[in-house]
C-alpha positions in Angstrom: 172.7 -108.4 -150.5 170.0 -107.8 -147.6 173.0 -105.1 -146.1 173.4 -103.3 -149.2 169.0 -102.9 -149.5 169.7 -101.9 -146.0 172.1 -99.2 -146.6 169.7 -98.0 -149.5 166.8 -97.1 -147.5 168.9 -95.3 -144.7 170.4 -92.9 -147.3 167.4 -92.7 -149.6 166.0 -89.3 -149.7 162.2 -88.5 -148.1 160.3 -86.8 -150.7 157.4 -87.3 -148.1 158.5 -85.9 -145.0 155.7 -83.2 -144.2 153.4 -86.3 -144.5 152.2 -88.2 -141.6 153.6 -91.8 -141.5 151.1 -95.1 -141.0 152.4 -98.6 -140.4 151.9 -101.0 -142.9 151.2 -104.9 -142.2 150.5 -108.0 -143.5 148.4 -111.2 -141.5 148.7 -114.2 -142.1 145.4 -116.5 -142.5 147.1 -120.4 -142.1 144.9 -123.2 -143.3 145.5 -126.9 -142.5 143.6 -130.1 -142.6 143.3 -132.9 -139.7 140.8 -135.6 -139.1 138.2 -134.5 -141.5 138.4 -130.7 -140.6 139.9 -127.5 -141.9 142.0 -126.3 -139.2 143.6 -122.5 -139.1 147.1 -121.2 -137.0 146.6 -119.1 -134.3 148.5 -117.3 -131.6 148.5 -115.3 -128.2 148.9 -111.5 -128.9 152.1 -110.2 -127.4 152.4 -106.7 -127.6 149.9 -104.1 -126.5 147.2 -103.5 -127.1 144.9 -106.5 -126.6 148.0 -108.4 -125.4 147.1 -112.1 -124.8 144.1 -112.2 -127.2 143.6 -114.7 -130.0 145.5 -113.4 -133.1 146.4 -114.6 -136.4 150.2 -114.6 -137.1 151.2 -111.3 -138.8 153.9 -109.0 -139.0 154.9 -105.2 -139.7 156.7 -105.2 -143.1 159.9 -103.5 -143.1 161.2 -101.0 -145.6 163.6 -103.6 -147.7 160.9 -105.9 -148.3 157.9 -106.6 -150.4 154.9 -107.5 -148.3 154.8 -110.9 -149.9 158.3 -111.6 -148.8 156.9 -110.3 -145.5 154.4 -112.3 -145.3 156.8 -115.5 -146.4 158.6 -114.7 -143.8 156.0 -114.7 -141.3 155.0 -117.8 -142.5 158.9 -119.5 -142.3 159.4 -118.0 -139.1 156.0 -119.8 -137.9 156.1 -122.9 -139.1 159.3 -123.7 -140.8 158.0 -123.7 -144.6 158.6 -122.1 -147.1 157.4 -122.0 -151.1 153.5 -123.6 -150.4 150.3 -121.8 -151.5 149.7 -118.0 -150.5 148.1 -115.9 -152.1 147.0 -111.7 -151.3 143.5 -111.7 -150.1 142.9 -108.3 -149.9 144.0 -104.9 -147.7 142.0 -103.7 -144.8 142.3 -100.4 -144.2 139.6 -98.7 -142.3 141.3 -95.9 -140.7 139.7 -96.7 -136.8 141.1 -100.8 -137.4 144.0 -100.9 -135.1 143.8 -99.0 -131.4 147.9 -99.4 -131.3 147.8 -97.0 -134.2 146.6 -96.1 -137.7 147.7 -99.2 -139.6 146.5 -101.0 -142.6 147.6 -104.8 -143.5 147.5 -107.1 -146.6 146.0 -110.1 -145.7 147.3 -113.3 -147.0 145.8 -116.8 -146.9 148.2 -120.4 -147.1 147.5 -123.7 -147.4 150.2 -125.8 -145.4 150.5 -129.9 -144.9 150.3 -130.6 -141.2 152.4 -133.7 -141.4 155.5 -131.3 -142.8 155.4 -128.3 -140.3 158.1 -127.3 -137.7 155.6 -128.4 -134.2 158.5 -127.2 -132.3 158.5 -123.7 -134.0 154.7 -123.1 -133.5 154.9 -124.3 -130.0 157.9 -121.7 -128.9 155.2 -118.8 -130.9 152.6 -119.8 -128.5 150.2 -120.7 -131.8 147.7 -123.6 -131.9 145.4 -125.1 -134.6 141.5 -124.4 -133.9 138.4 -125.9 -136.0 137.5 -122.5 -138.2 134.2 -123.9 -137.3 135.4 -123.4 -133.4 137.3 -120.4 -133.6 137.9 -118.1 -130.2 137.3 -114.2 -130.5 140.1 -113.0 -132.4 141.3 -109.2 -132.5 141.1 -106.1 -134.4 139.8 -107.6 -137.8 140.7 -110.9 -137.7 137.5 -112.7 -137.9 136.4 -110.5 -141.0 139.8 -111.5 -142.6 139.2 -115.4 -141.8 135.6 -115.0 -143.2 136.9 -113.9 -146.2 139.6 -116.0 -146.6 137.0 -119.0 -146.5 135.0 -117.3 -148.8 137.8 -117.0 -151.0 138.9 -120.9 -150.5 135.3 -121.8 -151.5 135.7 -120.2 -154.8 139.1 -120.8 -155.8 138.8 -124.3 -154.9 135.6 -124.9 -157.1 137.9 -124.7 -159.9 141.4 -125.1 -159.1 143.1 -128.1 -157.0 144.2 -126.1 -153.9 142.7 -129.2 -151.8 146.0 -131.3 -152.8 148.0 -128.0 -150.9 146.3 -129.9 -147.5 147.1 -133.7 -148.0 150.1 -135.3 -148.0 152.1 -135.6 -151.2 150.4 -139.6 -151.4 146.5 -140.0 -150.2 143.2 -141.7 -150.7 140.2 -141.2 -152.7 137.9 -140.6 -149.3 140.6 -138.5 -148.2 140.8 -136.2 -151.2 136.7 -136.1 -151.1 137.0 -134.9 -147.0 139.3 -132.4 -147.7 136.6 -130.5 -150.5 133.8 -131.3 -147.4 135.5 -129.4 -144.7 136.5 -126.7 -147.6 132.8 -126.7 -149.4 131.0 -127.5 -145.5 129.0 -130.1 -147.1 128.5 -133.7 -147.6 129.4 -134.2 -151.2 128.3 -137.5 -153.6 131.1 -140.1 -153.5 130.0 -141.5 -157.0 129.6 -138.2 -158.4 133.2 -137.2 -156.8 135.1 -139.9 -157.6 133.4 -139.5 -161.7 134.5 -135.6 -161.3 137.8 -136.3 -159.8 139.0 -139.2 -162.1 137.7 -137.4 -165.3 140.3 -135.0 -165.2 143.1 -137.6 -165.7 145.4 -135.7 -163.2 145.9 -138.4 -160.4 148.3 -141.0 -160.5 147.4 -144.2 -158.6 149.9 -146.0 -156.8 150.8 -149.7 -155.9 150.7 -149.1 -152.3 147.2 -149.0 -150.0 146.6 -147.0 -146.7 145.3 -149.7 -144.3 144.9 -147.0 -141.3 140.8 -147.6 -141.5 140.5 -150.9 -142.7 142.3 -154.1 -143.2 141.5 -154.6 -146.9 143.0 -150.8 -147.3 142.5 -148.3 -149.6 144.7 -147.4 -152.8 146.8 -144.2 -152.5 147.6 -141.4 -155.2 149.4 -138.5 -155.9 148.3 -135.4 -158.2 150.2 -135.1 -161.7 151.1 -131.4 -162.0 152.6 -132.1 -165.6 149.0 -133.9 -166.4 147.5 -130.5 -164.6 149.5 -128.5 -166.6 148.2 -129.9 -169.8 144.7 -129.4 -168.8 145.0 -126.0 -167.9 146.6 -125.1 -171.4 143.7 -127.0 -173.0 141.5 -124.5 -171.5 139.6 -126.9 -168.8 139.2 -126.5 -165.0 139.5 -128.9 -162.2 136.0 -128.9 -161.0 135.0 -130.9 -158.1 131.8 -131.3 -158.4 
C-alpha cells in the first residue's frame, strides 16, 4: 500500500510548478509526568543550522502522508508508542521562523505514560525529559510552541480528563490530584478535589493499595471510559475543580 501512494506522487502531474516550493513540518510537543512534575521530550539538534541546540522532536512530512500521520510517526519513532493523546495545536508560519529555509510546521502536543515508553529508543535520539518549569533555550520557535501547548493543557484539562493520559492505567487519589497541580501550577484543595473528582462517578476503585509512601497504603483506581462516555452524552464535563 505505502509503494503504490509512492508511485502516485512520482507520476502525479505539477499544476504548481512556476511556484516556489516551502517545506512543510510538524513538531512534536511531548508531555509526561514524574515525581510530582510535568516533564516535556527533548533532543539535540542534528542537522544544520543550530546543530546541537535544544529541540523538540519534529519532522519534515513527506508527500504520501498526512501531517498527523507524520507527526505519529514522529512520536513511534521517538518513543515506541503509538495511539495516545495528540492533538494539532496550531501552525507557525511566520515567513523569517526557520534560518535553514522558509518552512512552516503544525505543532502537535501528546500526552505519554512514562512507565510505558521505549527508554532505549529516546536514548539512541539523544532526547531527555526536562521540568517545563526548567526548560534549556530551545530553537527557532520552540519555546512559543511549548508556551502554548501549556496554555492549551490548562484549558482542555479544566474540562476534559487528559490528566488520566499521564498516570498509569491504576493510581491513587493524591496522585491523580498531583497530576492537575503540575498541569494547573497550583496547590489545589484535597477536600474540594477529591468531592469534584468522585462526583463524576467515572473512577473505579480497586481492591489493591499502593504502599510506596506509607505502610497503611493508599487505595488505587482506574478511570471508566464507558462511565465517561455516559457523562459526556448527558451533556456534563469532567471539571476538576
Amino acid at each position: 500500500m505505502y509503494k503504490e501512494k509512492e508511485d502516485l506522487h512520482a507520476v502525479q502531474k505539477d499544476y504548481y510548478k512556476d511556484n516556489r516550493k516551502m517545506y512543510v513540518a510538524t513538531d512534536c510537543i511531548i508531555f509526561g509526568f514524574d515525581s510530582g512534575n510535568l516533564k516535556l521530550l527533548l533532543f539535540q539538534r542534528r542537522v544544520a543550522p543550530l546543530s546541537g541546540e535544544w529541540s523538540l522532536i519534529g519532522s519534515f512530512v513527506n508527500l504520501d502522508e498526512d501531517v498527523s500521520a507524520a507527526a505519529e510517526r514522529v512520536l513511534e519513532e521517538t518513543t515506541g508508542l503509538k495511539n495516545v493523546f495528540m492533538e494539532e495545536l496550531k501552525v507557525y508560519g511566520a515567513a523569517n521562523r526557520d534560518p535553514g529555509y522558509r518552512c512552516i510546521s503544525v505543532g502537535q502536543y501528546a500526552l505519554i505514560r512514562l512507565n510505558e515508553y521505549d527508554k532505549e529508543l529516546v536514548k539512541e535520539h539523544g532526547a531527555a525529559w526536562y521540568d517545563v518549569n526548567d526548560l534549556p533555550p530551545l530553537v527557532l520557535d520552540h519555546g512559543q510552541m511549548v508556551k502554548d501547548a501549556l496554555a492549551k493543557l490548562k484549558q482542555k484539562a479544566r474540562f476534559q480528563p487528559l490528566g488520566f493520559e499521564l498516570l498509569p492505567e491504576k493510581f491513587t487519589i493524591p496522585q491523580l490530584q498531583s497530576v492537575y497541580e503540575a498541569i494547573f501550577q497550583k496547590e489545589l484543595d484535597t477536600r474540594n478535589f477529591r468531592k469534584k473528582v468522585f462526583s463524576h462517578n467515572v473512577l473505579v476503585k480497586l481492591d489493591e493499595k499502593d504502599k510506596t509512601s506509607s505502610k497503611r497504603g493508599a487505595f488505587l483506581y482506574k478511570f471508566d471510559h464507558k462511565r465517561y462516555k455516559r457523562l459526556i452524552e448527558k451533556g456534563n464535563d469532567f471539571e476538576v475543580f
